[in-house]
matplotlib code that plots the C-alpha trace (Angstrom):
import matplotlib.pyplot as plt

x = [-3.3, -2.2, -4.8, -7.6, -6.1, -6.4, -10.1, -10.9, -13.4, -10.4, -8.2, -5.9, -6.1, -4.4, -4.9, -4.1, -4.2, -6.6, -7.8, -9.8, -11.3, -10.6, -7.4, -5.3, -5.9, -7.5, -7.3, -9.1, -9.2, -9.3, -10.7, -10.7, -13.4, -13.0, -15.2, -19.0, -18.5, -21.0, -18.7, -19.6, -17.3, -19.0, -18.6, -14.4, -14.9, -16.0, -13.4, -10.7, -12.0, -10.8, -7.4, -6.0, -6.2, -9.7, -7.5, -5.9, -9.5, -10.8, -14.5, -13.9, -14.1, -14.1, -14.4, -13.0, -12.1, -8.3, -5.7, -3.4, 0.1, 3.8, 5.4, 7.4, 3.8, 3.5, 0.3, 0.4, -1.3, -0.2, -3.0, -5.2, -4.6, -4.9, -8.3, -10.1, -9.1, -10.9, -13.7, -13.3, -14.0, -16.2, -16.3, -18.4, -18.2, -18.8]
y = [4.1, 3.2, 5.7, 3.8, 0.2, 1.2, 1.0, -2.5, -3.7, -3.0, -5.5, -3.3, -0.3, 1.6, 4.7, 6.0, 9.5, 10.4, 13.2, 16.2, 19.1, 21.8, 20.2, 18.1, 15.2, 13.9, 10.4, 7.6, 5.0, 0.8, -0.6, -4.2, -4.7, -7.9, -10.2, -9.6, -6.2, -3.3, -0.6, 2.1, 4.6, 7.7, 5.5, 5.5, 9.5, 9.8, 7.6, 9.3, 13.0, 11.7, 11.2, 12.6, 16.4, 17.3, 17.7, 14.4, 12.4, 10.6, 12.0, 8.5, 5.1, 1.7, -1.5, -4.0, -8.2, -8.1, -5.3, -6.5, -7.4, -7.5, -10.0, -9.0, -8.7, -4.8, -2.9, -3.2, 0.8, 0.8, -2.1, 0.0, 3.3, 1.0, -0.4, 3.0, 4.3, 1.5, 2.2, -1.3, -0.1, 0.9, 4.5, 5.9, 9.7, 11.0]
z = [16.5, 20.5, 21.6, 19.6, 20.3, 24.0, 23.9, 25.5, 22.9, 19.8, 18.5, 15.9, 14.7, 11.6, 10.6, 6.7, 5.1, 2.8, 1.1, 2.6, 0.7, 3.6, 5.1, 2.1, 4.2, 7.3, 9.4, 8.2, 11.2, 10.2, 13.2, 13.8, 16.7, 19.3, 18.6, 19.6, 20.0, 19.1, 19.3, 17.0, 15.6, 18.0, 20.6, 19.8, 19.2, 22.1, 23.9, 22.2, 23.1, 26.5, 25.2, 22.3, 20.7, 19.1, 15.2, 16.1, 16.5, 12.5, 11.5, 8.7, 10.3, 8.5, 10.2, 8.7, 9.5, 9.3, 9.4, 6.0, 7.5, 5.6, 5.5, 8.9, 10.7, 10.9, 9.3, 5.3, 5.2, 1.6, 0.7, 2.9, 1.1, -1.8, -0.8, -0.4, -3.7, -5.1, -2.7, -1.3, 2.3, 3.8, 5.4, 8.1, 8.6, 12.3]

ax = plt.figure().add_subplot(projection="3d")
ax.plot(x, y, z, "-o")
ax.set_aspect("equal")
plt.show()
């Protein structure tokens, strides 16, 4: 999540678990994008290649408005796991 918040054009980041055929489970990255912004997700693959381990880097991206908070202001990633297994967000695979 730092290493994808570190981008200049993100605003927050989380990143939930899902499921993966070949390895149990794989990142999926909820990227909030400053406004204006046309940051695509292979732009922050490419950005993170820079930084992070090539296992550690999501192939699923969802851009969304609003990382959900608790109610002490840290990522709610249970509503987000919650979300995509009602296929509420939407997922772009690098």
């Amino acid at each position: 999540e730092n290493a994808i918040m570190a981008h200049p054009e993100i605003m927050e980041a989380a990143v939930i678990g899902v499921p993966d055929e070949r390895w149990d489970e794989r990142p999926l990255a909820c990227v909030v994008l400053k406004e204006n912004s046309s940051t695509t997700a292979g732009d922050l693959k490419a950005f993170l290649s820079e930084r992070v381990a090539k296992w550690w880097i999501p192939e699923r991206w969802s851009f969304i408005k609003e990382v959900p908070k608790t109610s002490v202001g840290k990522f709610d990633k249970k509503v987000l796991r919650s979300r995509r297994a009602k296929d509420e967000l939407e997922v772009i695979e690098t």
